[in-house]
N, C-alpha and C positions, 0 to 999 in steps of 0.2 A: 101580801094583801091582807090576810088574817089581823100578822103583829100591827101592821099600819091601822085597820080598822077595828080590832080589838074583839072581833067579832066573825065566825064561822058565819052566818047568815049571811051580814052584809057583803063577807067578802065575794061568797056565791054570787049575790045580788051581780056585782060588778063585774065578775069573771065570768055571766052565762052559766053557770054551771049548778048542778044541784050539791044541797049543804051536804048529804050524805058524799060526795065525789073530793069534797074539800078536804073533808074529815079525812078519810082515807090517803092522798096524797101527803097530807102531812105526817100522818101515822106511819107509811111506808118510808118516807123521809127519814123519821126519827128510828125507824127500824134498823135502817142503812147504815147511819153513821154512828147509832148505839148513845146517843144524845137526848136528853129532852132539850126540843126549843120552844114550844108553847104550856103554857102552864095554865091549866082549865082549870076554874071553877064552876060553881053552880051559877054562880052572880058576875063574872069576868074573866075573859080572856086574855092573857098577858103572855112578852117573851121573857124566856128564862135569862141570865148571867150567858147561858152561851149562843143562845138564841140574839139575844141584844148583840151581842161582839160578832155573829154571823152574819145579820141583818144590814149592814150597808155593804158588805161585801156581796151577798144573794142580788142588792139592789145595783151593784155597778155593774154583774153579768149580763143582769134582765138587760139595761140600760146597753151593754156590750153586744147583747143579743139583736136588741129590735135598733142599734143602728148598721148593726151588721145585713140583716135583712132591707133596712131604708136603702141602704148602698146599694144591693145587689137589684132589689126591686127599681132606684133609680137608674143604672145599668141598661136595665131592661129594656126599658121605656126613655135610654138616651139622652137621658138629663146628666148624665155625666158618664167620664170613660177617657179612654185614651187610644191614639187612632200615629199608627208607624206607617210611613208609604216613602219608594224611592222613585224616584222621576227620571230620567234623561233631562238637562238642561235645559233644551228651546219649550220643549214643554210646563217644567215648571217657572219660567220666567214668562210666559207666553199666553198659555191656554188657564193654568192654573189660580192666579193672583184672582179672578173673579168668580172661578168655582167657590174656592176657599174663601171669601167676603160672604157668598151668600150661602156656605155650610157654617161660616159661625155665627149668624143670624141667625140660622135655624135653631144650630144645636150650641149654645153660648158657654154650657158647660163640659164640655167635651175639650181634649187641648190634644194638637197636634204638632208632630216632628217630620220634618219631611228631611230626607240627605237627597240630593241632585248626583246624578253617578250616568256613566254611561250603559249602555244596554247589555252590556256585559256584566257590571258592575251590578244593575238592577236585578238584572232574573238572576245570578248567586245568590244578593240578597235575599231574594224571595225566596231559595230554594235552600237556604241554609235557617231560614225563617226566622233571620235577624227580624225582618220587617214585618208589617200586616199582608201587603201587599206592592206591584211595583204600575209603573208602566211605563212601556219601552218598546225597542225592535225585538223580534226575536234573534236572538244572538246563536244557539243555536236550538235545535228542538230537545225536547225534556219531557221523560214519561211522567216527570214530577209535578209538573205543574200543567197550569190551563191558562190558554192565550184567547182571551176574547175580544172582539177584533175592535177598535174605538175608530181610530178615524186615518189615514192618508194625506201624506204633503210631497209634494214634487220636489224632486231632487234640481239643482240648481247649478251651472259654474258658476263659482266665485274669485275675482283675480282682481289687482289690482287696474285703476284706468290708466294708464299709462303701459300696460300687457297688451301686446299684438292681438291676444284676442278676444279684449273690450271695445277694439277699433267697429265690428260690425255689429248692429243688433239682433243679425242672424240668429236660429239656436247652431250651438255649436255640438258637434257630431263627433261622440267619441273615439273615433280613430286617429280625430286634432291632437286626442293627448296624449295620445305616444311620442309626441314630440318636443312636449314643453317640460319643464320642470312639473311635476306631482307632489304635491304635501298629502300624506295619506291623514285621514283620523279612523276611530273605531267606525264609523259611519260606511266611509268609503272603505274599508276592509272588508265588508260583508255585505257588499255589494258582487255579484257575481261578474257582472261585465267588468268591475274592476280586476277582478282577483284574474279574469285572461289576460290584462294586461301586463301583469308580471307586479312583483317590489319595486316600492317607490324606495328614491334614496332618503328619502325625510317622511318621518311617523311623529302626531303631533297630536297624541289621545284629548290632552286638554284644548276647546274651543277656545278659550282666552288667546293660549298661547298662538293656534294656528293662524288667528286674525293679526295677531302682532308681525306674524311671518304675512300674511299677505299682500296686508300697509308696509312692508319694506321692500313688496316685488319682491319676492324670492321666489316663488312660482305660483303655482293654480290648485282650484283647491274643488270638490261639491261639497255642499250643503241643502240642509232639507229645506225648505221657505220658512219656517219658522226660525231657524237656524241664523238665517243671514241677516246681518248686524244692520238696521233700520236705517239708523242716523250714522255713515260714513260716506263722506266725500270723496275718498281716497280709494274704496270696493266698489268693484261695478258686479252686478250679477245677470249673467245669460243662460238662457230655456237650453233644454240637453235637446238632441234628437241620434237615435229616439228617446222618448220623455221615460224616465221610471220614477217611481215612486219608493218611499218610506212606510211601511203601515208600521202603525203603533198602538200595540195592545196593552189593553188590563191584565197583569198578570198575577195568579194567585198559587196556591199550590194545592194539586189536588186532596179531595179528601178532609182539610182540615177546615174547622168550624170554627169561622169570624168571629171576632165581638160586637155584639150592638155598634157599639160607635162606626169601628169598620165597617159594617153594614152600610149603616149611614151615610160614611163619607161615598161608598163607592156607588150606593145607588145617586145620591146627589152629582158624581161625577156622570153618571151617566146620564142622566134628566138634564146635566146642563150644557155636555162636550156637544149637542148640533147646535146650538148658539152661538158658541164660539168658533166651530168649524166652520160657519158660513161664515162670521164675523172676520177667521184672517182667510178664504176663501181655501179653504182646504177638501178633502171630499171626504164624506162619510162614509164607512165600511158596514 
């Protein structure tokens, strides 16, 4: 500010600061580096030969400095950032696509990566802290992380309509499926009432594939209602009894401190998941 204004006074003037405070910063400057950069007179201020050749350099740091602080202070206050989260499938195809419309409305600067993974798949990533955070079943419990609780959907048979037991719209009572073909997924693995009924002969982690088996009749499958494929002709879905449920947490890992954006996203999930809980008639936890 001095070599720009030619002038200890003025530069004070524009820095807040008193002339004698100028003076001295610069003195201890040229102490440091054992340089003159300002060449004083009685009648003007000028930079020296090395002062001049320092001076756009001094000026790309300021410049280096105060966008470094714009960024972080933007940060802060969520005008931009970066936000990692991993989902379970029916959720992020499901509940998600309207969260996410009205958190980039909000926050326009902010960009986000979402990977879709099973609840397995999700709390590792959370716990290996690829991600920000996840949300899923609990897969299993973890002194690592924290499971806060979002919302519940009912577990469902899924088989095809032409399967002996699509014929009643009874709910059908899991003792039936000790008798039919089982297609297991991560889902119905970590269900308890499954896991008495012993190994299935077919495990089918990916929901794509397990539907492709379903539309062939190969056998019977649950699903959580979010889960069960909308627009098929060919799947019929009946009520369990007795009825259980899915819950599905926000999962993060204890101890560690978000980022703004993070923040953001997951308070925005939360202010918007009983919208959409009532919207596909799910229950709130």
């Amino acid at each position: 500010m001095v070599a720009q204004q030619g002038s200890f006074n003025r530069a004070a003037e524009i820095l807040s600061r008193t002339q004698p405070a100028i003076t001295l910063a610069v003195k201890q400057l040229e102490e440091f580096i054992g340089l003159k950069l300002i060449e004083r007179t009685t009648r003007s201020v000028s930079t020296t030969v090395e002062g001049e050749n320092f001076l756009p350099i001094a000026e790309r740091l300021v410049r280096d400095f105060d966008s470094a602080i714009y960024d972080l202070r933007a940060t802060s206050e969520r005008r931009i950032g970066h936000v990692s989260m991993a989902v379970v499938p029916s959720v992020a195809t499901n509940l998600l696509p309207a969260i996410i419309k009205t958190f980039s409305t909000e926050f326009p600067g902010i960009n986000l990566h979402l990977d879709d993974d099973s609840s397995r798949g999700v709390q590792h990533r959370v716990e290996r802290n690829e991600v920000d955070f996840g949300i899923g079943s609990i897969w299993k419990p973890n002194k690592v992380l924290d499971f806060t609780p979002l919302f519940a959907d009912k577990l469902q048979l899924i088989c095809h309509r032409d399967h002996e037991l699509a014929k009643t719209a009874n709910p059908v009572h899991w003792e039936q499926l000790d008798n039919v073909t089982f297609l297991d997924t991560s889902v119905t693995r970590a269900l308890r009432t499954r896991r008495e009924a012993g190994q299935s002969k077919f495990d089918f982690p990916n929901i794509t594939t397990l539907v492709a088996m379903l539309r062939s009749n190969l056998g019977v499958s649950i699903l959580p209602s979010l889960a069960v494929p909308a627009s098929s002709d060919e799947l019929i879905s009946r009520p369990l009894a007795p009825t259980e449920s899915r819950n599905i947490y926000l999962i993060t890992r204890k101890g560690l401190t978000l980022s703004p954006a993070a923040e953001a996203m997951i308070e925005t999930i939360v202010r918007e998941t009983p919208q959409q809980v009532k919207k596909f008639g799910l229950t709130l936890l």
